[in-house]
Each structure stands twice: as structure tokens, then as C-alpha cells.
C-alpha positions in Angstrom: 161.7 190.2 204.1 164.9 188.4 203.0 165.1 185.2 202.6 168.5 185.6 205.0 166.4 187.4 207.7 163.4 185.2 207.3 165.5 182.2 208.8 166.5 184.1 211.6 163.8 184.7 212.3 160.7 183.0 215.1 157.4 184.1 215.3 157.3 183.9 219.2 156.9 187.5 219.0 154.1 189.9 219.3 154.0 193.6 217.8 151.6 196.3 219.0 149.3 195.4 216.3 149.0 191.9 216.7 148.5 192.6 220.5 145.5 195.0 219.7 144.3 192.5 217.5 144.9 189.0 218.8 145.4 189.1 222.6 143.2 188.0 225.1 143.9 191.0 227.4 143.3 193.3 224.7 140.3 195.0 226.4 143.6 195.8 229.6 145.9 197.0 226.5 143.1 199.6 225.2 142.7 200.9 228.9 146.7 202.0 229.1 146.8 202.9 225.0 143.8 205.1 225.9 145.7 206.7 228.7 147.7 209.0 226.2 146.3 212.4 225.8 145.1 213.4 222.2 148.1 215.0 221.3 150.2 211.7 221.8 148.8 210.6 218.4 148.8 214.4 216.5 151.5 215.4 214.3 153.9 217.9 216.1 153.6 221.7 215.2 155.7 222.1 212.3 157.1 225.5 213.3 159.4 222.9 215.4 160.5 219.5 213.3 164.2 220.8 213.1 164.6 221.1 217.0 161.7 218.3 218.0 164.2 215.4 218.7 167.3 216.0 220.4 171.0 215.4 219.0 173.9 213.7 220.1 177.4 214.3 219.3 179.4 211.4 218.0 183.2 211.0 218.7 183.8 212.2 215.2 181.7 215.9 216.1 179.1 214.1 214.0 175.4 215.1 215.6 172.8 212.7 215.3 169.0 212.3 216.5 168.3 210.4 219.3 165.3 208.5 217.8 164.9 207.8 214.2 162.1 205.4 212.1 163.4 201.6 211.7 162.6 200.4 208.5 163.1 196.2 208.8 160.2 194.8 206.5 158.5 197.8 205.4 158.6 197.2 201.7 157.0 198.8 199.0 154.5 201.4 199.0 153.7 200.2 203.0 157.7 201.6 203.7 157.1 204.5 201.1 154.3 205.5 203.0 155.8 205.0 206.7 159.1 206.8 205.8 157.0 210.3 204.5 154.6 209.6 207.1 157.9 209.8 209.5 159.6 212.6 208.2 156.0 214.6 208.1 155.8 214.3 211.7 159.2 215.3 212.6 161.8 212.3 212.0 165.1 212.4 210.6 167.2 209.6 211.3 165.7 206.8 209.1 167.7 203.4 209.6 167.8 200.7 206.4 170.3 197.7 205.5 170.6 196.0 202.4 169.0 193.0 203.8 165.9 194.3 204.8 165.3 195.2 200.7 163.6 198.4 202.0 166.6 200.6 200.8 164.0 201.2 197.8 160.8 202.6 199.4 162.8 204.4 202.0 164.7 206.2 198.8 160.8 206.8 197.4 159.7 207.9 200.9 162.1 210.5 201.3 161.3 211.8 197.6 157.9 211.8 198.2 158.3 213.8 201.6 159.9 216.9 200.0 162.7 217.7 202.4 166.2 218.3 201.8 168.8 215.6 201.7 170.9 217.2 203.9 168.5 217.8 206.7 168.6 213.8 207.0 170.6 211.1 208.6 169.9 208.4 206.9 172.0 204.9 208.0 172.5 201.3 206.1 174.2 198.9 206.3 176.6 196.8 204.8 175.4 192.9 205.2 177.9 189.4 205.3 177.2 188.3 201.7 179.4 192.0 200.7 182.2 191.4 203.2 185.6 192.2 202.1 187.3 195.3 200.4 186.3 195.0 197.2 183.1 194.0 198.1 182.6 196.1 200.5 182.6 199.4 198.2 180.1 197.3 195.6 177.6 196.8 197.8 178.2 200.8 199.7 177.2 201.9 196.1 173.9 199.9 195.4 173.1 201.2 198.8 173.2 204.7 197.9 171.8 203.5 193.7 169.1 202.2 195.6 168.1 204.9 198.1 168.5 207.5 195.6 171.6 209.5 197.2 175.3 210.1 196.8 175.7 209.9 200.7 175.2 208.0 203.7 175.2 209.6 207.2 175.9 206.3 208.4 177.1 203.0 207.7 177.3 200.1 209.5 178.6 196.1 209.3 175.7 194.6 209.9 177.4 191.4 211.4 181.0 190.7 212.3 181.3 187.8 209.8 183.6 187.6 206.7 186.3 189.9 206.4 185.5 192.5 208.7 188.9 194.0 208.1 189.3 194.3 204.7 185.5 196.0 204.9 186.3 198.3 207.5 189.1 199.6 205.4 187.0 200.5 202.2 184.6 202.4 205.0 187.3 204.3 206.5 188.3 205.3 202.8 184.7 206.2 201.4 184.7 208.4 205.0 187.6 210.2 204.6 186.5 210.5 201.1 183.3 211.9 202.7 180.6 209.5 201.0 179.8 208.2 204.9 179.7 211.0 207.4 180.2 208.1 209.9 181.1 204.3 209.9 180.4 201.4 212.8 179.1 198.3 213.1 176.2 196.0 214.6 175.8 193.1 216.6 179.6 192.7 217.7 181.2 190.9 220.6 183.2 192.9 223.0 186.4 190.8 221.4 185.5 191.5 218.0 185.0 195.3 218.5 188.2 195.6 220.8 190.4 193.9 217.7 188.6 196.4 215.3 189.4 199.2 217.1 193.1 198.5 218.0 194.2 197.6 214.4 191.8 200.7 212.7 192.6 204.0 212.2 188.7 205.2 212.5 187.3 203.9 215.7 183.4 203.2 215.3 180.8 205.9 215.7 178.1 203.7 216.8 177.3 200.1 218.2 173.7 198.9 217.4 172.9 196.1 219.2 169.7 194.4 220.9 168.7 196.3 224.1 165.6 197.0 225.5 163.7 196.1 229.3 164.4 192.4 228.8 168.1 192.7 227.6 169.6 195.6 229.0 173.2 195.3 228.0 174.3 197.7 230.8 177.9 196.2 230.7 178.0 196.9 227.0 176.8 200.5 227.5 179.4 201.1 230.0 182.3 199.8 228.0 181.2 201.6 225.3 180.7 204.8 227.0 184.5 204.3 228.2 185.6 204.0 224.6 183.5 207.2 223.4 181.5 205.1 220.6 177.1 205.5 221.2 175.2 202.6 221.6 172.1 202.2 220.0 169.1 199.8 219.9 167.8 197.9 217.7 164.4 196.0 218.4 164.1 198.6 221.4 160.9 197.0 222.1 161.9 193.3 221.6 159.3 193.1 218.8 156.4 192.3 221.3 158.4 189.1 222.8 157.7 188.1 226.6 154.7 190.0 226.8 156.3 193.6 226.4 153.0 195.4 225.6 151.5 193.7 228.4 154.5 194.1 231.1 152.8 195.1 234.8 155.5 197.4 235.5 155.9 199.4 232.6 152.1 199.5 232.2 152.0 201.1 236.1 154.6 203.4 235.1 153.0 204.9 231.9 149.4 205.2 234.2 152.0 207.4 235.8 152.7 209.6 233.6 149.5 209.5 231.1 151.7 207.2 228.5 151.9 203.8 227.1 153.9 201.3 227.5 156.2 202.0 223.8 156.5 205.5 225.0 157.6 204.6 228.7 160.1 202.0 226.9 161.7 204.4 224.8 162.2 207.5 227.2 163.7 204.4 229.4 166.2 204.7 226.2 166.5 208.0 226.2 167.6 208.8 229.1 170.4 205.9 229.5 171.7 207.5 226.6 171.1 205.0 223.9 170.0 206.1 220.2 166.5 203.4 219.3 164.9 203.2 216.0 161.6 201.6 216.7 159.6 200.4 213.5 155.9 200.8 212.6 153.7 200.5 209.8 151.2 202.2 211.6 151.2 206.5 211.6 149.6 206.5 215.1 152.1 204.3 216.7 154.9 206.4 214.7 153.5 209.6 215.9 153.3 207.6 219.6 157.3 207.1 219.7 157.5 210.6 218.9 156.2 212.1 222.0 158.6 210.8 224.5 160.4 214.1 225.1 157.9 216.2 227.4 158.2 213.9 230.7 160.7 212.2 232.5 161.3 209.2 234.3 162.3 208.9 238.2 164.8 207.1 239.4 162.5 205.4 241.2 160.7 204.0 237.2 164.5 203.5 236.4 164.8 200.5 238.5 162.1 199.0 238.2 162.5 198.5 235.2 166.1 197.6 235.6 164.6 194.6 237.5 163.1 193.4 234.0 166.5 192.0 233.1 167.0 188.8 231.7 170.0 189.6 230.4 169.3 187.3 228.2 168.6 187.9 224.2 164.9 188.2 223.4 166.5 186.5 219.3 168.3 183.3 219.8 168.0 182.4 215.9 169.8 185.8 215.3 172.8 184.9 217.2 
């Protein structure tokens, strides 16, 4: 990881792993991971990849999958790995940034995996140190050097700092010159993103933000509902923090339905309409996030997990 990320970083988080590993209720977390039948951790027949996760339409006619592969510190051969692992099993929406320096082994990854470019959607992001017009197309284009492609599906301002405007102009011109198939942004205020969209002539595609049980963001998902742009999430499981893997209510609720708590948080995503990218280094647990799409939550689940709202972000050094 960045030395950038690193300090925005805590390590008051706890990922699936470390839970198995470390926690002292790890013998209570084995009893709801083992609740998933056998096929939650096979990969899906392949006679149905192209049609396994469902589309959305952007306001551009742009159709994107609901749940892709994050990508946020898996380097190397680890991210090479992960990224063919993904697209073996059925993924196609892989999500990078400069930052993360993983714009490399997702490039390999996708080599490796075999498939056509074009049955991809593969998003970056453009990060504060390349803000501004000029810059802005520089660093588009080690973005695209680095993952080995003349095109990004997607491409994002990773943080409203710098000049957003000037960048957002050289975006709008590589996608009307069709080198981004869509352009939006990350982490903005409601201000920020009302004063882009009222002086741009390309209104964001997507909002990726922080949201999951702990953070819900339902104001946010409203607004941006109203204004036609997608939200999605980013850390949809809050990286572990307060005790996500080993949250009463959305362990009852996954006993429920024969699933585990990742797979009860992300069909929680799913069906408020939000696009979430969760990250693993692990081909079980990316297999896992796959098999969301054969039950359904009651309204009944719905709120109670809406009563898990802090509203309160699960990063405070990110903000």
C-alpha cells in the first residue's frame, strides 16, 4: 500500500481473515461460516458467467455489474492471482486507483485470465497528486500503460481536492473521445458534487462512497437517486470495524437464510440499489460474495439492519 493510503489509514479494523484467525469468538464465527451450503464456496457453472451478476444501466445507457472485485492492497502476484481467480469465477467489474499501486497485477490478472477486454468493466481512478487538466490526462494514461489497455470503463476523482474542475474537463474530453466509457467521482460532499454538476456538461455516472450496515448513507442514496447518478460502496463491509463479522443481527439473519454474514451484507446492498466492490485475497471468500443472488431479504431483515446505523464513518483518518 501507498505511502498516501498508509496514513489514512488505522488498524482498528478487522477483516474476515484476521477474525478467523485472531478472535476470541472464533469457534461462534466457524458455526455461521459453516452455515453456507457447499456450493457457496464452488465456482459457478460456466455455461452462465456472462449473465451470473446482474447489470445496471447508468444515466449515460452505460450497463454495469452490480458487484465487482475491489483490488485496495492486493499487489503483486497476491492481486495477479485474486483478479484471475475473480474473473474465473464469474466477475467483471474489477475496481483499481492509482494509489492503491495495484493497477499492475490487475493489468497481469486479467492477461492471465484469458477473457476479452471488452467483456470487462474495469474502473480507476484518478488520485489528488494528478489534479488539474493537464494532469489529469498524464496520469488517465499511466493508468491505462499500467493496466495494459487503451480503455477504461470507468473513471473516477478519487477525492474532491485540487482542481476538480480543470480534471473533470480533461475526463469529459477523453469520454467524448471514448477512452472512458463513463466518468464520476468518489468521496464528495453533497456541495462539492452539486457545484460539479451545475457547471459540467457530463454529469457523473457513479458516486462511490463509504456505506455499509454501520454507515448507511440513506440521505445520500436518495439525493443521488433524484439526480439519476448510482451510488456505490466502497468498504461495503467496513473492513471488519465494530465487530462486522461478529454483528448479532446480521449473524441471525444469515442462520436465516443458510448464509454468512458478508453475503447477508452484500444482498443488503443489492437490493438498495447500490453497486459494492468487496476485496479478498482469499478465493473462498471471493467465491462467497458471489453467491448473493439466489435469496432475498424481507423487509422485515431490511430493518433490522437499518437499526445498525451509526451514521457515523467507520474511517475518520480518511476524511
Amino acid at each position: 500500500m501507498s505511502t498516501d493510503i498508509n496514513k489514512e489509514r488505522n488498524s482498528n479494523g478487522m477483516s474476515r481473515r484476521q477474525f478467523l484467525q485472531t478472535s476470541a469468538e472464533c469457534a461462534a464465527s466457524a458455526m455461521f461460516l459453516s452455515l453456507g451450503s457447499a456450493k457457496s464456496f464452488a465456482a459457478p457453472d460456466t455455461s452462465t458467467r456472462e449473465t451470473l451478476i446482474p447489470l445496471v444501466t447508468l444515466n449515460n445507457g452505460l450497463q454495469m455489474p452490480r458487484l465487482g472485485l475491489g483490488t485496495m492492497t492486493l499487489k503483486g502476484d497476491v492481486g495477479k492471482r485474486c483478479v484471475a481467480d475473480a474473473i474465473s469465477l464469474g466477475y467483471r467489474l474489477i475496481d483499481t486507483a492509482m494509489i492503491y499501486r495495484t493497477e499492475g497485477a490487475v493489468g497481469a490478472g486479467i492477461k492471465q485470465s484469458g477473457i476479452k477486454r471488452e467483456e470487462l468493466f474495469i474502473t480507476s481512478k484518478l488520485w489528488k497528486a494528478d489534479m488539474g487538466y493537464e494532469q489529469a490526462k498524464k496520469g488517465f494514461q499511466t493508468s491505462i500503460d499500467e493496466l495494459g489497455t487503451d480503455y477504461l470503463d470507468l473513471y473516477l476523482i478519487h477525492r474532491p481536492y485540487g482542481d476538480v474542475k480543470g480534471s473533470w474537463k480533461a475526463m469529459e474530453e477523453l469520454y467524448h473521445q471514448g477512452r472512458i466509457k463513463a466518468i464520476g467521482v468518489s468521496n464528495f460532499e453533497p456541495a462539492q458534487l452539486e457545484d460539479l454538476i451545475a457547471t459540467s456538461d457530463v454529469k457523473p455516472a457513479i458516486h462511490q462512497i463509504e456505506t455499509h450496515a454501520f454507515f448507511q448513507e440513506g440521505k445520500s442514496l436518495e439525493y443521488l437517486k433524484q439526480h439519476g447518478i448510482q451510488m456505490e460502496a466502497w468498504a461495503p463491509f467496513a473492513e471488519g470495524r465494530h465487530g462486522l463479522f461478529t454483528n448479532a443481527t446480521l449473524a441471525t439473519i444469515g442462520k436465516k437464510y443458510n448464509k454468512t454474514i458478508a453475503q447477508v451484507s452484500l444482498r443488503w446492498h443489492y437490493q438498495r440499489g447500490i453497486i459494492a466492490i468487496p476485496r479478498s485475497s482469499q478465493k473462498a471468500h471471493i467465491a462467497e460474495n458471489l453467491n448473493i443472488f439466489d435469496f432475498s431479504l424481507e423487509d422485515s431483515d431490511m430493518a433490522a439492519i437499518s437499526t445498525l446505523d451509526l451514521n457515523t464513518t467507520q474511517f475518520p483518518e480518511w476524511s
